[in-house]
C-alpha positions in Angstrom: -16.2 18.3 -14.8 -13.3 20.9 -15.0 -10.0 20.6 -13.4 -7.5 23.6 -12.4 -4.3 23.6 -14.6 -1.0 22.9 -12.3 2.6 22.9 -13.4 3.1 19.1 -13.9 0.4 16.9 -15.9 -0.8 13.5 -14.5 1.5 13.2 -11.6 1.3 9.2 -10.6 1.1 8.4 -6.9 1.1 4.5 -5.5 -1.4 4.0 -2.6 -2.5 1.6 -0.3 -5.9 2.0 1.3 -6.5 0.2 4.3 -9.6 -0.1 6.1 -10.3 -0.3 9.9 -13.2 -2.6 9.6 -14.8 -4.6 7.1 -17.6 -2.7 5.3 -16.1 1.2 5.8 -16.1 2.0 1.9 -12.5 0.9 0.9 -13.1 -0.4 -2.4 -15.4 2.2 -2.7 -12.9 4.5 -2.3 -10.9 2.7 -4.5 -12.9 2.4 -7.8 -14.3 5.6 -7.1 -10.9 7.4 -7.3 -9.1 5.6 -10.0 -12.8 6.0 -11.9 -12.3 10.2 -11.5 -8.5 9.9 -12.3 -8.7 8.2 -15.6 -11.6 10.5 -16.4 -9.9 13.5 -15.9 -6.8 12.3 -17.2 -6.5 9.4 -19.3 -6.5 11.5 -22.5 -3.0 12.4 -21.9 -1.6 9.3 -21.2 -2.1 9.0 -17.8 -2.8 5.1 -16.2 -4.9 3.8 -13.6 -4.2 0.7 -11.9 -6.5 -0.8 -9.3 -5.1 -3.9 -7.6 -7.0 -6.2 -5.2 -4.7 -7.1 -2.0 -7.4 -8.1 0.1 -6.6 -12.0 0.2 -9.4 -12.3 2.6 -11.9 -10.7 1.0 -11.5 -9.7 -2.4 -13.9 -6.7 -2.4 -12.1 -5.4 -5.2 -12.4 -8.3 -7.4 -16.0 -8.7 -6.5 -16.7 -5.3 -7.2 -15.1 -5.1 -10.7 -16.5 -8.2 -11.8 -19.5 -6.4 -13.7 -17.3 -4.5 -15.1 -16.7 -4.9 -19.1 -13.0 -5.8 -18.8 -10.6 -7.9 -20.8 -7.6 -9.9 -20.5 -5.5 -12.0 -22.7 -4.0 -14.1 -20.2 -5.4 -17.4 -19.5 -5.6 -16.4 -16.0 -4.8 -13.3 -14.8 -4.5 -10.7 -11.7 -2.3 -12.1 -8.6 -3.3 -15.4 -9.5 -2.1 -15.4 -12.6 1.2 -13.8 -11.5 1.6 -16.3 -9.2 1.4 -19.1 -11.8 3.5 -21.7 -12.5 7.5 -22.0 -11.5 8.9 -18.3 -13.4 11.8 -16.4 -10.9 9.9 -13.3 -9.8 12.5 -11.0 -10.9 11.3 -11.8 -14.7 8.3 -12.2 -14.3 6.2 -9.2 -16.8 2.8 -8.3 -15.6 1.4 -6.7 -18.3 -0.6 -9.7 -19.2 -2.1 -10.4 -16.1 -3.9 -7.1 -16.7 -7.5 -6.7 -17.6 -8.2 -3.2 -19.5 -11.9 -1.8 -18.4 -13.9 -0.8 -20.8 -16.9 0.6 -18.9 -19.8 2.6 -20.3 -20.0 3.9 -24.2 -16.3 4.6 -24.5 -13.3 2.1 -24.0 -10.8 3.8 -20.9 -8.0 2.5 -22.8 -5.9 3.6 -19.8 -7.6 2.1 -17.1 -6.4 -1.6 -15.9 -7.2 -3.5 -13.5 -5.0 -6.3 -11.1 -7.7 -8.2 -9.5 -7.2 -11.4 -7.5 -8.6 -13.8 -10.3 -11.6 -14.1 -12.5 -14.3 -16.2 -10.9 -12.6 -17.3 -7.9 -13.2 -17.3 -3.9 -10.7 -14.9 -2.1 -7.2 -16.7 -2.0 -8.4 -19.5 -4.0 -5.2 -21.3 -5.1 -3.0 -18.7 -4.3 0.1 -20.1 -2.9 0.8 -21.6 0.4 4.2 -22.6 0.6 5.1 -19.1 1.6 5.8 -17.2 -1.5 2.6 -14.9 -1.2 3.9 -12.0 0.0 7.3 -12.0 -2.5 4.5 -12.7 -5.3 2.3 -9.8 -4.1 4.8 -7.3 -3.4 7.0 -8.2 -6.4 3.3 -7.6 -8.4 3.0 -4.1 -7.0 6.7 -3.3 -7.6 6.2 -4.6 -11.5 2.8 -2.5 -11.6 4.6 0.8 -10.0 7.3 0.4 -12.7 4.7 1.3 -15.3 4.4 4.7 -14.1 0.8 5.1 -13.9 -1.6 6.2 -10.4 -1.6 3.1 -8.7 -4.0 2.2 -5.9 -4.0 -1.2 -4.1 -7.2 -1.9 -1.8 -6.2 -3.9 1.0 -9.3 -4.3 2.5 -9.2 -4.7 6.7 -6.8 -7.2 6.7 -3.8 -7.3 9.5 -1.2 -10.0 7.6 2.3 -10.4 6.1 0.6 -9.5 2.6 -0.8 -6.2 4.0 2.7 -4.8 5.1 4.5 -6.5 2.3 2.3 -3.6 -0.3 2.5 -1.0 2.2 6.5 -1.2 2.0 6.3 -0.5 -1.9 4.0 2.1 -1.9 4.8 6.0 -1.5 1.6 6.4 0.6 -0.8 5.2 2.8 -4.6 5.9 3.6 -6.9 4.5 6.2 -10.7 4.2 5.5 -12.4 4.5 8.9 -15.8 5.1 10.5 -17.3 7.9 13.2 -18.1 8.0 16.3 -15.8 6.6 19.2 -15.5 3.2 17.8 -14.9 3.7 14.8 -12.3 6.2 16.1 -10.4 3.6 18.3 -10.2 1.4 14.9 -9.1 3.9 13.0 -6.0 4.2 15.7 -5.3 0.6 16.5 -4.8 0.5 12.6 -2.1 3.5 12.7 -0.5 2.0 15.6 -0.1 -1.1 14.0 1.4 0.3 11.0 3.7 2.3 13.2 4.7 -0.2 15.4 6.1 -2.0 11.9 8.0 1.4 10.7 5.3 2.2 8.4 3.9 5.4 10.4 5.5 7.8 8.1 3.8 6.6 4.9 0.1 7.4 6.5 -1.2 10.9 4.9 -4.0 10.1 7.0 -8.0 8.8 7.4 -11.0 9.0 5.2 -14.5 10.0 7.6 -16.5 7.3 5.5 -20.2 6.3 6.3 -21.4 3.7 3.8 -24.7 2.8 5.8 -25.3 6.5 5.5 -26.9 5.9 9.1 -24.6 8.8 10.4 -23.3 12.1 8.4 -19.6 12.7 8.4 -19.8 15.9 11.0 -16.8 15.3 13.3 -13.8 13.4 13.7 -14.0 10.1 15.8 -12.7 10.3 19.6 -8.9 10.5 19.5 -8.3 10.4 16.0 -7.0 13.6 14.2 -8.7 15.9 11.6 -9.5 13.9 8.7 -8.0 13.8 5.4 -11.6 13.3 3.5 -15.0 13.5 4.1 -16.8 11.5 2.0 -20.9 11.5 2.2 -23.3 8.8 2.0 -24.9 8.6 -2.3 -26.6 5.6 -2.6 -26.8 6.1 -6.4 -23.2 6.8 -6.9 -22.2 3.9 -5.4 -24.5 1.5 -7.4 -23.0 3.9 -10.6 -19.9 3.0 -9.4 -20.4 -0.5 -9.3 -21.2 -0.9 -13.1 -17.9 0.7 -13.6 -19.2 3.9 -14.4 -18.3 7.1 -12.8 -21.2 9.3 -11.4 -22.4 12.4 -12.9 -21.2 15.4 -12.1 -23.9 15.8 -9.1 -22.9 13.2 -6.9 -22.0 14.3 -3.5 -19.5 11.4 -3.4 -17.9 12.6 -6.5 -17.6 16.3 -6.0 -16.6 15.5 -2.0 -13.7 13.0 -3.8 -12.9 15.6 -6.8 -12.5 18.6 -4.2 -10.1 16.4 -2.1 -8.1 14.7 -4.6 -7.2 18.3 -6.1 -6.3 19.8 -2.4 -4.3 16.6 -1.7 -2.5 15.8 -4.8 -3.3 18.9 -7.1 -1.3 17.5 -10.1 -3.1 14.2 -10.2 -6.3 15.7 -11.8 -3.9 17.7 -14.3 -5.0 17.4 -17.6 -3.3 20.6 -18.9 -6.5 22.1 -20.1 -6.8 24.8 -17.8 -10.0 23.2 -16.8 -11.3 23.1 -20.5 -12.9 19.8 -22.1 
């Protein structure tokens, strides 16, 4: 796939996606984009970082589990950041990273920041009330090495959830059609508002992961959406086994066209579209 030449190269973003309800195509969104991001640009040295935040869910972690990635930490992602007695301030995180390597070719700049290998959701994570310094200490360490980083946060409404939204530059919210999807969609921005957080929302995916509806119209009383992203079956299974889709995927081309019109730099590889 080409993409357009801009003035900077592999400009890095952090971004939390929140979803309205469970099931609207978060971590979708998630692997699908930092997928497309290391393709187009991870030859030049640009990072991807995916991090699970959903403590109640884990869809992240459950989704990246087929993936062929590697860590050399005895136990890594947030639980193994949150291991043992270390002051958070020193804590390093770059060996509670798993690199992917997903199809033929090793995406040497690809990581990922999952929960924990094998576990349940918020399996022995902490309880004495360190969680959210631990989680948003983690995202702070992973923003400090300079790469896109995107933090799926599934549809939870806790402590944990505000704590990454405060350290990231952006937020996006991953909602539904029709009107109740619509009144989710802005329960969830006046919830973030309410907490001083309504400036950091670029805005709302239109998502449809049952693929029972098409993305046509904004929900009731919800504003123009950011992204459009169709229903493809296949490119979600694709994306699943780590792999990104080929290069005529609905999804993908829907996510490539958006990505470039929202941040055009990200996809900058400095080819002038060449490969």
């Amino acid at each position: 796939m080409a993409y357009p030449r801009r003035e900077s190269i592999a400009v890095p973003h952090a971004v939390a996606v929140l979803s309205t309800t469970r099931g609207s195509g978060a971590t979708l969104l998630t692997a699908a984009a930092g997928l497309l991001i290391d393709d187009a640009v991870g030859r030049v040295g640009q990072s991807v970082i995916l991090m699970d935040a959903d403590i109640d869910g884990g869809g992240l972690t459950a989704l990246t589990r087929s993936w062929n990635a590697t860590s050399e930490a005895r136990v890594d992602g947030l639980l193994g950041f949150a291991e043992g007695r270390v002051e958070l301030a020193g804590r390093p995180v770059s060996r509670c990273l798993r690199h992917a390597y997903t199809g033929a070719e090793p995406r040497q700049d690809m990581v990922l920041f999952p929960l924990g290998p094998g576990d349940k959701p918020g399996e022995r994570l902490p309880t004495d009330g360190t969680l959210e310094e631990i989680v948003g200490t983690a995202v702070d360490r992973l923003v400090e090495l300079g790469g896109c980083l995107i933090v799926d946060c599934g549809d939870s409404r806790t402590q944990v959830t505000l704590e990454v939204c405060r350290r990231v530059e952006h937020i996006i919210l991953v909602g539904q059609l029709g009107p109740e999807g619509g009144g989710e969609t802005e329960r969830l921005r006046s919830w973030l508002a309410d907490r001083g957080l309504g400036s950091k929302v670029i805005g709302w995916v239109c998502n449809s992961p049952s693929g029972e509806q098409s993305c046509t119209g904004a929900p009731v009383g919800v504003d123009t959406p950011l992204m459009r992203l169709p229903y493809d079956r296949p490119a979600a299974a694709t994306v699943a086994l780590g792999r990104l889709p080929d290069g005529t995927s609905p999804l993908l081309l829907a996510l490539c066209a958006h990505l470039r019109e929202l941040w055009p730099d990200v996809l900058n590889d400095g080819a002038m579209g060449a490969r």
